[in-house]
C-alpha positions in Angstrom: 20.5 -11.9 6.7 23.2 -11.7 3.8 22.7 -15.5 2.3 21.4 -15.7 -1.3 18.4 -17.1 -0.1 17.0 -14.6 2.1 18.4 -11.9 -0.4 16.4 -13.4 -3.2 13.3 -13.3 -0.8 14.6 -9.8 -0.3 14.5 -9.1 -3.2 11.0 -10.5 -3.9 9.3 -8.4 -1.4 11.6 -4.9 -1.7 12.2 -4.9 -5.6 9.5 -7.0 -6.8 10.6 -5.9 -10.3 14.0 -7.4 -10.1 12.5 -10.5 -9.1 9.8 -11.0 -11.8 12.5 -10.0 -14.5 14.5 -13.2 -13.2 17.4 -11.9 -11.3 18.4 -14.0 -8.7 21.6 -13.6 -6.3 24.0 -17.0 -6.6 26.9 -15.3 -4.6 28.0 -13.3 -2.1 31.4 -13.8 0.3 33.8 -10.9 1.4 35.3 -11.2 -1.9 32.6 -11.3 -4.7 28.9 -10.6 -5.4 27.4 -12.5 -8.1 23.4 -12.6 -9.6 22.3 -14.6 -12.0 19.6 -14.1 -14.7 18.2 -16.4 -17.6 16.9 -14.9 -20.5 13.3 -15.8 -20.7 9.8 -14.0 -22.3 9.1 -12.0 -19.5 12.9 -10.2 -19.8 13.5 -10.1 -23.3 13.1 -7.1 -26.0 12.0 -7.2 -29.6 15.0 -8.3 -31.2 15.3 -11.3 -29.0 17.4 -10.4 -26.4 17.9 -9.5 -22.6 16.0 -6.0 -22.1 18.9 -3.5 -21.4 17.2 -2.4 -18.6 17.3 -5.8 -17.0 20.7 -6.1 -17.6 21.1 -2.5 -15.6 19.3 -3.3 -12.9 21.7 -6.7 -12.6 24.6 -4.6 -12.4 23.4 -2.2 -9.8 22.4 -4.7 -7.6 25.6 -6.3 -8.0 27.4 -3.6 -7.1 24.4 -2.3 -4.8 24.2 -5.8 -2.1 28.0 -5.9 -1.1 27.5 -2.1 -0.5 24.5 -2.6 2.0 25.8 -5.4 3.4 28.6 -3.7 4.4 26.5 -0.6 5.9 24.6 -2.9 7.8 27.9 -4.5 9.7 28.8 -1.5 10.6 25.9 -0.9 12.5 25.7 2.9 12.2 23.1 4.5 10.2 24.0 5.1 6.7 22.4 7.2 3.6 23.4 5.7 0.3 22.4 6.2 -3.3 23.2 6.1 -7.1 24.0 9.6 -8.1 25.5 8.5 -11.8 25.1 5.4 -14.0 27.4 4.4 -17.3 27.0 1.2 -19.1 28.9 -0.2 -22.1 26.4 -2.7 -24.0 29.0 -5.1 -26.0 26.8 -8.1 -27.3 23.4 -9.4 -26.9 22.9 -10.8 -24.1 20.7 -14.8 -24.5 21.0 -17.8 -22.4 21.9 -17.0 -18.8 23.8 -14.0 -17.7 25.8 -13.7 -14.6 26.3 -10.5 -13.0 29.5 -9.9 -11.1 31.6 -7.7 -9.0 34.5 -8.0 -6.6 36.2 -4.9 -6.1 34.8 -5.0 -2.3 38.1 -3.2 -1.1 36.7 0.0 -2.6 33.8 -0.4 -0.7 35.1 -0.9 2.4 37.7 2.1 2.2 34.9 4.3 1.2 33.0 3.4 4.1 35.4 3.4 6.8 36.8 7.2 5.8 32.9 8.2 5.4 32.3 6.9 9.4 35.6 8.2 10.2 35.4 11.5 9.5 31.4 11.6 9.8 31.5 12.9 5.9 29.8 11.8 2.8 32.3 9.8 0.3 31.2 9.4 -3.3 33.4 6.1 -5.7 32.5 4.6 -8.3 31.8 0.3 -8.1 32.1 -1.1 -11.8 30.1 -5.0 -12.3 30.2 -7.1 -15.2 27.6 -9.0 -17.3 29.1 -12.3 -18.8 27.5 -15.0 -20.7 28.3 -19.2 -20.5 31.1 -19.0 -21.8 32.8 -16.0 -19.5 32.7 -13.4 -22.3 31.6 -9.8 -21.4 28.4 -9.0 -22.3 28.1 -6.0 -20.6 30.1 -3.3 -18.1 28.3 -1.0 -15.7 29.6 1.4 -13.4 27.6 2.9 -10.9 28.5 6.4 -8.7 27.6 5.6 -5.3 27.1 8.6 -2.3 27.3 7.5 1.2 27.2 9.7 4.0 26.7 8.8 7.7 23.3 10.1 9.2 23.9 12.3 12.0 21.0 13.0 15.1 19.4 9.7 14.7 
């Protein structure tokens, strides 16, 4: 289930939204997540640029994938949701953007002490947006809750 192309389709039919702005998922091993996005019309905001709402919704689902991913192999049922959102907005973001994260140890920690002790963990997962040339566009960090689901 976890390749980029049935994510992408995933994504087309779950979070329509993401799909029509242009993000797409390029990546995604036990090391590193990472989406793309070009900048296009349907994306952009008035002064020519990515919309910084695109550009949040990148970085969530960076961090966001490797997180369900991970709930899903451990095939017990898990809630999980954003409870906080920062961002740091450092350049205008044109051309393509590629969205990344690969601090999946913090993930998997979190995850295993939440199943452990049957008790809901809250971390925060930080993802990057960087243009062609590798320089950072953007920074997000995203407060995640997970807490195994009990009587289901």
């Amino acid at each position: 289930m976890f390749t980029p192309r049935k994510l992408n389709r995933f994504l087309m039919t779950h979070i329509p939204v993401a799909w029509i702005a242009g993000i797409r998922v390029a990546k995604l091993t036990d090391e590193v997540c990472e989406l793309q996005l070009r900048h296009r019309w349907i994306n952009q905001n008035p002064f020519g640029s990515v919309y910084f709402a695109v550009l949040a919704a990148g970085g969530e689902l960076a961090t966001g994938i490797p997180l369900f991913r991970e709930v899903k192999a451990a095939k017990r049922p898990v809630s999980m949701l954003v409870t906080e959102q920062q961002a740091r907005f450092l350049k205008k973001a044109r051309g393509r953007v590629r969205f990344v994260f690969n601090d999946m140890d913090i993930i998997r920690q979190n995850l295993q002490e939440a199943l452990d002790n049957g008790t809901a963990r809250v971390f925060t997962l930080t993802s990057r947006a960087l243009d062609e040339q590798g320089q950072t566009l953007a920074e997000f960090r995203f407060q995640w809750s997970i807490k195994p689901k009990h009587n289901v």
